[in-house]
N, C-alpha and C positions, 0 to 999 in steps of 0.2 A: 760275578758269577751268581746266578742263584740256587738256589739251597735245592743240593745235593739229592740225586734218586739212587740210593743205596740199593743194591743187589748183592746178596751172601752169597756165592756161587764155588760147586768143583761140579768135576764130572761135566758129560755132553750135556743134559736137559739145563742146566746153570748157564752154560755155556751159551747154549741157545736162546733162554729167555734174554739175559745182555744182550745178545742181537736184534734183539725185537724191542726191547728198552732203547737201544740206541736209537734208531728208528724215531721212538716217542721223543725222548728228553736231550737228546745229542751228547753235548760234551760237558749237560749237567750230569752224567751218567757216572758215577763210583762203582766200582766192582770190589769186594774184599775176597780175596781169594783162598782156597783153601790152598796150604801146602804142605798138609801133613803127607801127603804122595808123593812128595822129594825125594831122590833117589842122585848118587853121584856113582856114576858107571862111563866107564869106555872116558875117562879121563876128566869129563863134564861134569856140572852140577844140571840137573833136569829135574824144571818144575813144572810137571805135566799136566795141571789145574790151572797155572796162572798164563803157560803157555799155548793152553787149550781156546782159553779165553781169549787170548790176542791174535789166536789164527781166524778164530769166530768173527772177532770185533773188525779184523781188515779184510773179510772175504776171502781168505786164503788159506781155509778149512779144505783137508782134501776129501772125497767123496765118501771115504771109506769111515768117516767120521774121527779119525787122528792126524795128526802130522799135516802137512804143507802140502797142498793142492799143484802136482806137476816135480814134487819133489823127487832125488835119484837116491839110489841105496848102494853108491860104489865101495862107501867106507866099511859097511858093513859085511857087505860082497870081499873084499878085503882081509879082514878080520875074520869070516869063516876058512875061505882059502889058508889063514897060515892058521887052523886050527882053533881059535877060540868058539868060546861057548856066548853065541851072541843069543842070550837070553832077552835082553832088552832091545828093541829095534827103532833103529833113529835114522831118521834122511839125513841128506847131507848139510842143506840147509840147515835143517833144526840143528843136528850135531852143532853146525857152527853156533846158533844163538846161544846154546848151553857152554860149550866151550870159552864163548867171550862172556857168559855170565860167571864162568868160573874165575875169567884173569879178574874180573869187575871184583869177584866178591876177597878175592885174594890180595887183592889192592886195596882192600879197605871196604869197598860201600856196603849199605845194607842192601838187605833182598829184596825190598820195595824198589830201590833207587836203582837195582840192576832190573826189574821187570819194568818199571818207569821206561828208561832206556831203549826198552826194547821197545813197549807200544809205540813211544815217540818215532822213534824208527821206521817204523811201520807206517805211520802215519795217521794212527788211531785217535780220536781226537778223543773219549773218554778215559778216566782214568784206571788204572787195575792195579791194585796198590793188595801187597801179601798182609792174611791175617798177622802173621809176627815175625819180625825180623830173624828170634829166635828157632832154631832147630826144633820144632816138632816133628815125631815121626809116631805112624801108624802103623800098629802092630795087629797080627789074623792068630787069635788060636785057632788052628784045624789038622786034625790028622794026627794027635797029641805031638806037635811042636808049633813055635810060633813064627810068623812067616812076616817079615816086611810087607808092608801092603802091594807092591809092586809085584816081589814073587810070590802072594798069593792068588792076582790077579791073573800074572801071565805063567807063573809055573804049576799051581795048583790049578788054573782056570776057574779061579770063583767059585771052587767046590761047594757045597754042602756038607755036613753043617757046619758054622761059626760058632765054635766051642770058648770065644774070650776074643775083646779087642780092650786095648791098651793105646791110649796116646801119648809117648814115649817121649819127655822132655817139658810138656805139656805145662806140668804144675809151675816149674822155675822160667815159662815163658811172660812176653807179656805183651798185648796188641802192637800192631804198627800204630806210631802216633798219628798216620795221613786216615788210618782208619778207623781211629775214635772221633776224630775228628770230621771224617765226613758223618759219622754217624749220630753226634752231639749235631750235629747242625743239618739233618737229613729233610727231605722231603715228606720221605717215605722211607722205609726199610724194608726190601723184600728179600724174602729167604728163597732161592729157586730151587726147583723141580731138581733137587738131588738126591743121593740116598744120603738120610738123617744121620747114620751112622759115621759113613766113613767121610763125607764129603763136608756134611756141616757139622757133626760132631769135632772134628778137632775145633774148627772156630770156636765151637762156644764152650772148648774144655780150654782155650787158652786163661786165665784169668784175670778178670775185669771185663770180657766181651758179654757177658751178658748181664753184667752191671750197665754197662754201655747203653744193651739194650733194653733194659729197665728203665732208666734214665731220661732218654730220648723223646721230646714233647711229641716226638713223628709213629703213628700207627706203624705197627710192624706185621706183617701180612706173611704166609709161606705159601707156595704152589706146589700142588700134590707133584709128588713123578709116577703117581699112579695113572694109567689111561685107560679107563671103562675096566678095571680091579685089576689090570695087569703091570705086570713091570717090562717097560720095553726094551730096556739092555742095563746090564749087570745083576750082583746080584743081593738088589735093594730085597728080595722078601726074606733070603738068610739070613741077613740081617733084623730086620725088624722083629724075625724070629726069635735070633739069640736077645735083641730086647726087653722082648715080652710084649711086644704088643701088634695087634693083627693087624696082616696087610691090605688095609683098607682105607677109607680116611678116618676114620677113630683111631685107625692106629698112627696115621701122620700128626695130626692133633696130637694127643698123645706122646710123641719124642721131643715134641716143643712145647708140654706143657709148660706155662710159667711165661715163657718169651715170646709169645705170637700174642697177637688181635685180630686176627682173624685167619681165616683159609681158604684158598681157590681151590677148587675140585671139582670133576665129575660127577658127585656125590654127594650128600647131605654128613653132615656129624653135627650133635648137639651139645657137643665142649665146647667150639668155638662159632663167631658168626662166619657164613657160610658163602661164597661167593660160587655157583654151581653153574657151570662150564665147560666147554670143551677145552680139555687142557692138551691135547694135542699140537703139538708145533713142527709140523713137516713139511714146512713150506714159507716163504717169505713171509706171504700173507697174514699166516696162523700163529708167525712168532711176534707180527704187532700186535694182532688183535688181542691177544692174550694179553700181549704186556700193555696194552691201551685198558682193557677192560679191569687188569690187577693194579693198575693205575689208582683210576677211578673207586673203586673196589672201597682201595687202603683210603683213599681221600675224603670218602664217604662216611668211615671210620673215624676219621679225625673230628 
């Protein structure tokens, strides 16, 4: 195999760019996945970053941009009929994959080795391997209480403001070894179009991951999730907010100071070198070119 095209990815724009990497570099492709957005509900364990990435990676993203393309909602249907409070909504599909990830992880395996499983499944020939085997979980101050990142997304609806976030396990974690390891031995590293906070922030609060990426003789690149100063779904400027720093590209620069070599954007910033783009990806076409041109970009860089 040759040497690894790292992609840091949560959230849909991460998710996306790996589509368009695959495209490029096939089944030299590594994804390290966020999963500080783990949640275990409705009996399942559900890892909605790393399972996001493997609906993207086999075509079978449904239109709405979550969940299984053609998938049914009987079980759920079900569960409201006798009454429960179905906050979290899952196809039936999906339900299954998290359900068989939960006998996997209860049997033993780690959480790589249960998301392994599933891409192989699926048929995906790249690999998507969890930042850490260990429980991280991400935490929302808003509303003065603190909200699991799941019910602050779908109960609170991504309110404003983000009064505190916390990566809840974080410190006593430690990388997946598929994912130091692709990253000691990388191409390239790219950070995708996610929100800094909640999506690559746990990664780089796990410890040792951005040792990793110090370390690494390979250029480490990040792609704004800005598109012409906007944020096109969730809600990355609350975030960058409670940061401190503006939603722009000085302020994407900025959340990775220290760990980047460069940035793709729509826009100039003079913290780092500047790779100025349309960073739009709405269409087959727009998620190579992107990820052809962040290629090149990071290679350049080397």
């Amino acid at each position: 195999m040759a040497a690894p095209l790292v992609v840091l990815a949560g959230g849909t724009g991460g998710a996306k760019l790996a589509r368009g990497m695959l495209d490029v570099v096939g089944a030299d492709l590594v994804v390290v996945a966020n999963t500080g957005d783990d949640v275990e509900v409705h009996g399942a364990y559900v890892s909605p970053d790393p399972d996001l990435i493997v609906w993207w990676l086999s075509d079978r993203i449904d239109a709405r941009g979550w969940g299984l393309h053609g998938d049914t909602f009987a079980v759920m249907d079900g569960l409201r009929e006798l009454g429960d409070d179905v906050w979290f909504q899952l196809g039936d599909r999906d339900l299954a994959a998290c359900l068989l990830r939960r006998r996997r992880l209860d049997e033993g395996a780690r959480l790589t080795e249960a998301i392994d499983e599933l891409r192989g499944a699926l048929g995906v020939p790249a690999r998507v391997v969890a930042m850490s085997d260990d429980p991280v979980r991400t935490r929302v101050r808003h509303a003065e209480r603190w909200w699991p990142l799941q019910e602050y997304l779908i109960r609170a609806r991504g309110a404003a403001p983000v009064d505190g976030v916390e990566y809840e396990g974080a410190a006593a974690a430690r990388p997946a070894p598929e994912a130091l390891e692709a990253i000691a031995s990388a191409r390239a590293v790219v950070i995708g179009p996610s929100n800094p906070v909640i999506s690559i922030g746990p990664i780089l609060a796990v410890p040792g991951m951005r040792e990793a990426l110090a370390a690494t003789p390979a250029p480490v690149v990040a792609v704004s999730p800005l598109v012409r100063g906007e944020v096109l779904k969730g809600p990355t400027a609350a975030f960058l907010e409670w940061a401190g720093h503006p939603c722009d590209a000085d302020g994407i620069a900025a959340a990775y100071a220290g760990a980047i070599d460069g940035l793709v954007a729509d826009e100039r910033t003079d913290a780092v070198p500047t790779l100025v783009t349309d960073v739009l990806m709405d269409t087959p076409e727009a998620r190579r070119r992107v990820a052809e041109e962040t290629l090149r970009f990071a290679e350049a860089l080397a």
